[in-house]
N, C-alpha and C positions, 0 to 999 in steps of 0.2 A: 403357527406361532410357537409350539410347541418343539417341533422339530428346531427352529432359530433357539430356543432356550437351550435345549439341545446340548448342540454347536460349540452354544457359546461359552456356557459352563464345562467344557469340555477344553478349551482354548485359557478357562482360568481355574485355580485351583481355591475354593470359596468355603467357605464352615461346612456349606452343605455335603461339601467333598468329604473335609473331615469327619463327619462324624458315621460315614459309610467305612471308614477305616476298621480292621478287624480291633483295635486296641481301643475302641471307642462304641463296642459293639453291647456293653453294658451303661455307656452315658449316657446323659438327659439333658435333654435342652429344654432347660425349665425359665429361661425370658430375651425376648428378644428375637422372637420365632422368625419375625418378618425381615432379619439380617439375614437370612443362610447366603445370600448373595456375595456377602462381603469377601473379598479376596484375602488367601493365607500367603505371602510369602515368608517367612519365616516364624517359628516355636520358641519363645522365650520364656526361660523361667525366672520367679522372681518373687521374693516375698519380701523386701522393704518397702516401709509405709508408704518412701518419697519416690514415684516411680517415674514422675515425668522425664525426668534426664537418662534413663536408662530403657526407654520404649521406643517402637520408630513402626511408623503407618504400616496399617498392615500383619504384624505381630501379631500372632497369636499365645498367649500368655497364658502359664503352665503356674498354681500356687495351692498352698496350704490353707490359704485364709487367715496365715498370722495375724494382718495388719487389721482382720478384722475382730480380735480379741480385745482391742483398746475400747470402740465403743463404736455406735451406729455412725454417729457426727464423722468421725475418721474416715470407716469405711465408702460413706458417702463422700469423701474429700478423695479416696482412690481410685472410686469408679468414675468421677468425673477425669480427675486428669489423662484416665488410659482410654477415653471417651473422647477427650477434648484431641488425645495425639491421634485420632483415627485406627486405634488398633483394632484388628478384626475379629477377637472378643477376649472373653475369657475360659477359663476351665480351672474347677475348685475340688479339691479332694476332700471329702467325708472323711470326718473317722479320726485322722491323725492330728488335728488341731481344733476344730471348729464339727457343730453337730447341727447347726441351723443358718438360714442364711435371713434376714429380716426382710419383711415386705417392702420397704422403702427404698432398698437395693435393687428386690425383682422392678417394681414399679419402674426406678430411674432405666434400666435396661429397655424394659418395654418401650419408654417412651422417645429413647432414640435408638433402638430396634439394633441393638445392642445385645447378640449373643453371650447369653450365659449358660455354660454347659457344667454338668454338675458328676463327679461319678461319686457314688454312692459306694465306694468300698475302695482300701489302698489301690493304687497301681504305679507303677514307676514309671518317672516321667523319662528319664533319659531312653527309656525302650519308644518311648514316641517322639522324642524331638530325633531319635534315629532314626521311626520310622517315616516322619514326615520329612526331612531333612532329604534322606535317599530319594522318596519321592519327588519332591520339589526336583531335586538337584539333574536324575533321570528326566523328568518330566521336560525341562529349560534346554537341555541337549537336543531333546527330541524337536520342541519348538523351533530351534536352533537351523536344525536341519530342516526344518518347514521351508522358514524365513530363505535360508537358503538353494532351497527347490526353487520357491517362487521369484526370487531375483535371478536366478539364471535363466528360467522360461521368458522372465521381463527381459532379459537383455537378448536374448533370440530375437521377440519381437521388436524390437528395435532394432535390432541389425537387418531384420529382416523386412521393415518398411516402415512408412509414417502413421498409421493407422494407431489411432484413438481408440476407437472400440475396441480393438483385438486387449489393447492392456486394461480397457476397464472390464471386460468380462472375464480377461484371468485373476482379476482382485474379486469379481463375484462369487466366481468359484473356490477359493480359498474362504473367502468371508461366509460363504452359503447366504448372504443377507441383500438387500435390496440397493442397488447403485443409485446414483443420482447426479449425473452431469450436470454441474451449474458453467453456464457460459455468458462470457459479456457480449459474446458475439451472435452466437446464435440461439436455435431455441433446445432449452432443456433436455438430456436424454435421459432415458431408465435401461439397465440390466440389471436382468429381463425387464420386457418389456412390461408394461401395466395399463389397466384399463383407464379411460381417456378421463372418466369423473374423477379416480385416484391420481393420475397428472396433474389435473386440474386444482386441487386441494394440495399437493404437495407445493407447485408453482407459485398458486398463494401463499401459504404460508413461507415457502423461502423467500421469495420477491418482500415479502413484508421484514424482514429478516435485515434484508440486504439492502436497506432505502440508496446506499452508497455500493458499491460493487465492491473498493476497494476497502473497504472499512475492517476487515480484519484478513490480519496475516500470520494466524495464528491455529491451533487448531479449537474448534469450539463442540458444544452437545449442545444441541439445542434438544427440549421437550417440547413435542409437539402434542404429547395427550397423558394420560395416567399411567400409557401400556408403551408408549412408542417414543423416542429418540431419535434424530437424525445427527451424526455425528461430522463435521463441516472440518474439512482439509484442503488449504489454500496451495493450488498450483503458483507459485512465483517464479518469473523473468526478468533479469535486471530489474531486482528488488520488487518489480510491480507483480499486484495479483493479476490473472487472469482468467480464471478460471473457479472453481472448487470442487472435489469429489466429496458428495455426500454419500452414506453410510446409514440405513438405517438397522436400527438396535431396539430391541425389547428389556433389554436391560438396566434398569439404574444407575451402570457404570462401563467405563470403559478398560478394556484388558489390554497391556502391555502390546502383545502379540497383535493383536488389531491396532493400535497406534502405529507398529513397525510398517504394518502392510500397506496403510493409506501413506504412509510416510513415502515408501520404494514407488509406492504406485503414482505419487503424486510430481516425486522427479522423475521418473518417465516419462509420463508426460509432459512435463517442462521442456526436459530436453526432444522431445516430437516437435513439442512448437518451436522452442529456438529452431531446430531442423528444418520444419515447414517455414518458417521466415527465412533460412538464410537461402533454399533453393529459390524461395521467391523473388529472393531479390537478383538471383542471377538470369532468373527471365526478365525481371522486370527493370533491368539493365536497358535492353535494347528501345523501350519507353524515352530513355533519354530526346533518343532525336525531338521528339516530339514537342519536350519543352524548349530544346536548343530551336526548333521550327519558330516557335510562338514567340520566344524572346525575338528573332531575329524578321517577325510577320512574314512569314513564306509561305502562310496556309490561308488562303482564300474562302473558301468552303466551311462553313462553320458544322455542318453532318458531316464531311470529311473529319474534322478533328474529332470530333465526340467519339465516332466510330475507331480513331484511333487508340481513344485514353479509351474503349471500352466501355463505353456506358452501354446499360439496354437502349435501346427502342431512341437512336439521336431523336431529341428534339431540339428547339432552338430555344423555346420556351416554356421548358418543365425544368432545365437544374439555375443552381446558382455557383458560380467557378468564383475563387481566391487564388490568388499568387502571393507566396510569400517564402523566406530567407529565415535560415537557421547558421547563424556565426559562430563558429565556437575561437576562444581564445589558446590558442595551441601551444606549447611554450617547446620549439623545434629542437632547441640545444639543449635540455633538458630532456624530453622525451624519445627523441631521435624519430627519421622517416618509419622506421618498421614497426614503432610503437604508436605513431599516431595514427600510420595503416591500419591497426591491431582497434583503436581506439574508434576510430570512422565507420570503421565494418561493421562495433557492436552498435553505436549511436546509428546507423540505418537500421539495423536491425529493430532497436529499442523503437525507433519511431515509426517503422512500418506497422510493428503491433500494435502499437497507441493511437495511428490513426484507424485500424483494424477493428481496434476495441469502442475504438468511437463511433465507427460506422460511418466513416468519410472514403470516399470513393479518391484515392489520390496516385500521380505520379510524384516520383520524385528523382533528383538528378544532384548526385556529387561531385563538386568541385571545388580538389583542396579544400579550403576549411568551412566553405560554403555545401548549405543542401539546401537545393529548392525544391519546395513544394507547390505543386496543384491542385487543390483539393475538389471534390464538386461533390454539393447537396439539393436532394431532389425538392421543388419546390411543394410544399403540403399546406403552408397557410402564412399569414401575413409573419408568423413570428419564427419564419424558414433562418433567417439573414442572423438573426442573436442565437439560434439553437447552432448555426454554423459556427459563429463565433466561440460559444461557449465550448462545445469539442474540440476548438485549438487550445479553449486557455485550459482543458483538462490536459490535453497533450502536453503544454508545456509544463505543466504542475507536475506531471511524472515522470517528463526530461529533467526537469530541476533537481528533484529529487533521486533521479540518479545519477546526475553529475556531483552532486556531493556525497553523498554517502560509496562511488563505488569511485570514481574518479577523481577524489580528492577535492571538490566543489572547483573543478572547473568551469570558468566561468563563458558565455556564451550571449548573444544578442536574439533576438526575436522579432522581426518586422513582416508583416503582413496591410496588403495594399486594399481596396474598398470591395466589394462583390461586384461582378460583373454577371450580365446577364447570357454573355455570348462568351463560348472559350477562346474564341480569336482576340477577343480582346484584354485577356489578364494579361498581356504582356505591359500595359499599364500596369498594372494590378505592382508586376515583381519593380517597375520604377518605382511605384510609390513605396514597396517593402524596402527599398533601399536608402530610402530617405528616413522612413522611421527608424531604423539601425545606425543612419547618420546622427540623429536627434537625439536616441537612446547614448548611443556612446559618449558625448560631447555634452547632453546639459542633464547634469544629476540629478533634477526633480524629475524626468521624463526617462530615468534607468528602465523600468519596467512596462516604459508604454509599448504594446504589441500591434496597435491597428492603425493605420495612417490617418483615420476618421477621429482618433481620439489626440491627434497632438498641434488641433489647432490651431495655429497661429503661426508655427512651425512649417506648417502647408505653405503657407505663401513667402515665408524667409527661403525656402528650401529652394524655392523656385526659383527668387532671384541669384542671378550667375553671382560669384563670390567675388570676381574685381567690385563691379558696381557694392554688394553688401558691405565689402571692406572700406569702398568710400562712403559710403552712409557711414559708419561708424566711424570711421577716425573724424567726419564733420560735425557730426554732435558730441562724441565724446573724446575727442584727441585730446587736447590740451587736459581735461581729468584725467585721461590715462597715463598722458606723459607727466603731468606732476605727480600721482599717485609713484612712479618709476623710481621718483628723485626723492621722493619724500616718506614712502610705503606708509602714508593715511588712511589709506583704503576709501576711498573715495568715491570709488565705483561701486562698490560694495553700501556704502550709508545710500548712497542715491537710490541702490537699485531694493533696499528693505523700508526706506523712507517712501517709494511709490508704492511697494508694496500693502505699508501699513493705512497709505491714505492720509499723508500728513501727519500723522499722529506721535509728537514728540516721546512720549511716554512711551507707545508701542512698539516705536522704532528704537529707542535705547535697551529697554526688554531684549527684543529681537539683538540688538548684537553685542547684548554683556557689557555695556559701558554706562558711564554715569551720565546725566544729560548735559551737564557741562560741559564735555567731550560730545557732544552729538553737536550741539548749539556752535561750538568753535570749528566743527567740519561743514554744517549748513552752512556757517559762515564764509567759508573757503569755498565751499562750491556757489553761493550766490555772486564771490569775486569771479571764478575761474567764467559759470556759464550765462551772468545777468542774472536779477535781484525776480524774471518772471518764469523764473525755470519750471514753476508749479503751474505756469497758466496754463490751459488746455492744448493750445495747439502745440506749444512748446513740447509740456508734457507726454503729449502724444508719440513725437518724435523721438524722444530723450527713453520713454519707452520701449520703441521698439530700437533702437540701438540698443541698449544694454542685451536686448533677445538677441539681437545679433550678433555681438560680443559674446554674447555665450556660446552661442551657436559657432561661431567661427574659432574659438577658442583664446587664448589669453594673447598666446603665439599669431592668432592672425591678422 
C-alpha cells in the first residue's frame, strides 16, 4: 500500500510535495495536517478580502494576512470561500502584517482538512510562485511524454492483434495499481492476478454497484472502504457501454494523469471490440445459408441444424429458437447506396454486440434493409420464454438509442414471431415477424409492438388474404366511408372512439375535442347510414372488427 501511495503522489504534485520544497524548508503546517493529499496546480497570490472571483480549484494561495486585520468574523468569511472554491490551501507570512492567527480559523481548517501553512519569518513570494511554477510546468512535460510513451506502446498493440489483456496490463504497469475488467459478457478479470476471496469481495461489491450494466457512461470513484477506491471507466461502442476498467486507488482523489490513462486505455479497447465484431461478422457471413435453408425448409434434421448455428451439445429439447425482422426506414436519395452500405455495416455490428452482451446465441442475415435474426436460449426453467424476450427488448432499447442519437433517429420496425421449441421450425417464427411489422407500420397504437403473441387480434386479421378483408370492410363500413369522402365528418373515426368508450356519450365527446351536440348529430347520421341497432351485439361485433380492418389495410385500401 505504501509503495501505490508511492506512485501516486509521485504522478501528482500535492501540499505534501510543497512543503518538501527547499523555500519551504522553514514552514509549518500548523492545521489541516490530514489535507497534505490535496493537489497544487498553480501559486496565487492574493490579499483582498473578496477572494472568491479571483481563486480557481487547486490553487495554492501565497498572503500577508491583510484581510485578516479587519476582524475574526471577516477572516472566517475568507477562509470559507477559498474552502468552498476547493483550493489546495493556504500559506500566511509572519511578521509583515499579522503576528497571530485565531483559534477559530486553525479549527475551521482542521475541520475540512484544509492546509494551512504558516512561515514564521519574511520570504518572497515570487522566488516561489517561480519555483513551484518551473516545477509544475517541468513536471506536465515530463507527464506529457508519459502519456505519450504509453499511447504509442497502446497503438503497437493494437496493430499488432485483438488481445484485451495485452492493453490492460500495459495500463497496470503505468498505473503500478490493481486492474479490474468488468464485463457484460463474461466473467471479471484482474491485473495481476488476485486471490480468489479478494475476487470474490471485489465482484460483489461492483455487481452491487452495477444492478444495470449500462447505467453509467461516465467515469466514477467509487469507495469501497476508509483506505481503498476503485476508480470505474466505461468502454463505449456506438454510444452503448460495454464493458468497464476499474482502477483501484488508495487515494482520496483522482490525478489528471491517471484519468488520461484509463481514458487511452479505455478506447483501445473499444476499438479491439468494434475489431473483434467486425472480423466476426465476416465469418459469420457464411451462417447466412442457413437461415436462407430454414426460410426456405430445406433442412430436415433438427441436430443437423443446431450443429450448424453452433450450439453445444444439439439437443432437440434443451434450447428455445425466435425468428424475427429488423426494418430500418432508409431514405435512398438522401443517403445514397455507399452511405447506407456505411450505415448497415455499423447497425450489424451494433447488434451483434447487443445480442453478445445479452448472451443470445444468434445468426443473423442481411438483406437490403432487412436483418434477420435467429436467436436461441438455453432452456433453465419455466421463466426461459420472458428472460428470452426481455434480452430482445434490451436489444432494441440500445438499437433505438443509437439510431437517434448517432443516425439522426432513424426510424426502423421490430417484429419478432412466438418461440419455437425445434430450429426447423422458426421459419414460422420469421412469418409471423413479418406480420407484426405489417401491424406495426400500418395501426399507430401497435407502433412499438415487437412480439406476434402481443398484437392480438391482429393474428387472425393478418391471416385473412386481403381481397376477402377488403370485402369485409367495404360491407360493413362502405357506405360510412363513402359518405365520410363527400362529407369529411369523420364518421369512422366517432364510431370507431364511440365502441371504444363503451357507449359513453360524454367519454366519446372528451375523446374527440367536440361538444356533445356535435357527437349526438354524427350518432345520428350513422344510426341513418348503418340502422338505429349498430350497438347491438352481433352487429357490433362486426362493425368492430371492420374498423380493425380498416386500419389494418389502411385508409387507401
Amino acid at each position: 500500500m505504501e509503495e501505490l501511495i508511492r506512485m501516486a503522489e509521485e504522478m501528482s504534485f500535492c501540499v505534501r510535495d510543497v512543503m518538501n520544497r527547499p523555500l519551504f524548508q522553514r514552514a509549518k503546517l500548523i492545521a489541516g495536517r490530514s489535507g497534505g493529499y490535496r493537489e497544487v496546480r498553480w501559486v496565487h497570490i492574493l490579499e483582498i478580502t473578496h477572494a472568491a472571483p479571483y481563486v480557481s480549484k487547486n490553487d495554492l494561495i501565497l498572503t500577508t494576512g491583510l484581510w485578516l486585520k479587519r476582524s475574526v468574523h471577516s477572516g472566517l468569511d475568507y477562509m470559507r470561500q477559498i474552502i468552498d472554491h476547493e483550493t489546495a490551501g493556504l500559506c500566511i507570512e509572519f511578521g509583515t502584517t499579522i503576528d497571530e492567527i485565531p483559534g477559530e480559523i486553525i479549527r475551521l481548517c482542521d475541520d475540512h482538512d484544509f492546509p494551512l501553512i504558516l512561515f514564521r519569518q519574511p520570504v518572497r513570494f515570487e522566488e516561489i510562485t517561480q519555483d513551484i511554477h518551473s516545477f509544475l510546468i517541468n513536471r506536465h512535460f515530463g507527464l506529457m511524454k508519459k502519456l505519450e510513451e504509453f499511447s504509442q506502446k497502446q497503438q503497437q498493440l493494437i496493430l499488432q492483434s485483438t488481445d484485451i489483456p495485452a492493453i490492460l496490463r500495459l495500463l497496470q504497469s503505468y498505473t503500478e495499481g490493481q486492474i479490474v475488467y468488468l464485463s457484460s459478457i463474461k466473467s471479471n478479470k484482474f491485473y495481476p492476478s488476485v486471490k480468489k476471496e479478494t475476487a470474490e469481495a471485489i465482484n460483489r461489491f461492483c455487481n452491487n454497484k452495477l444492478k444495470n450494466f449500462d447505467q453509467f457512461n461516465e467515469t466514477q470513484v467509487w469507495k469501497m472502504d476508509d483506505t481503498t477506491s476503485i476508480v470505474v471507466q466505461p468502454v463505449i461502442c456506438f454510444g452503448q457501454v460495454f464493458s468497464y476498467i476499474g482502477l483501484m486507488i488508495q487515494l482520496p482523489h483522482l490525478t489528471e494523469y491517471t484519468k488520461l490513462l484509463l481514458d487511452y486505455a479505455s478506447k483501445a479497447v473499444a476499438t479491439v471490440l468494434l475489431r473483434t465484431q467486425f472480423l466476426e461478422e465476416k465469418i459469420l457471413r457464411n451462417q447466412n445459408e442457413l437461415i436462407q435453408d430454414i426460410l426456405s425448409q430445406q433442412i430436415d434434421s433438427e441436430e443437423q441444424a443446431q450443429m450448424r448455428m453452433g450450439l453445444p451439445s444439439p439437443d432437440e429439447s434443451r434450447y428455445l429458437f425466435i425468428g424475427g425482422i429488423i426494418e430500418f426506414e432508409h431514405n435512398v436519395f438522401e443517403d445514397g447506396p455507399e452511405r447506407m452500405e456505411t450505415m448497415n455495416q455499423d447497425l450489424s455490428v451494433l447488434i451483434r454486440s447487443l445480442l453478445n452482451r445479452f448472451q443470445m446465441h444468434h445468426l443473423m442475415m442481411m438483406k437490403n434493409n432487412q436483418f434477420y435474426l435467429l436467436c436461441a436460449k438455453e432452456k433453465v426453467s419455466g421463466e426461459s420464454t420472458e428472460s428470452l424476450k426481455q434480452s430482445i427488448l434490451n436489444m432494441i432499447s440500445g438499437l433505438r438509442k443509437f439510431a437517434e442519437e448517432a443516425l439522426g433517429g432513424l426510424n426502423f420496425h421490430v417484429g419478432f414471431g412466438k418461440t419455437r421449441n425445434q430450429l426447423v421450425e422458426t421459419w414460422k417464427s420469421f412469418k409471423e415477424a413479418y406480420q407484426v411489422i405489417e401491424v406495426s407500420q400500418t395501426v399507430p397504437a401497435m407502433k412499438h409492438c415487437c412480439f406476434y403473441d402481443k398484437i392480438g387480434i391482429y393474428q387472425l386479421l393478418e391471416a385473412v388474404p386481403e381481397p376477402l378483408l377488403n370485402s369485409f370492410v367495404n360491407d360493413h363500413l362502405g357506405a360510412l366511408i363513402s359518405y365520410d369522402v363527400l362529407h369529411h365528418l369523420n364518421l369512422i373515426g366517432t364510431l370507431d372512439v364511440y365502441f371504444k368508450c363503451m357507449g359513453s356519450k360524454g367519454e366519446t365527446a372528451k375523446e374527440l375535442f367536440i361538444h356533445r351536440q356535435t357527437l349526438y348529430n354524427r350518432l345520428e347520421k350513422i344510426s341513418d347510414i348503418l340502422g338505429e341497432d349498430f350497438f347491438e351485439p352481433q352487429k357490433r361485433y362486426c362493425l368492430e372488427m371492420a374498423l380493425l380492418g380498416y386500419e389494418l389495410l389502411g385508409e387507401n385500401g
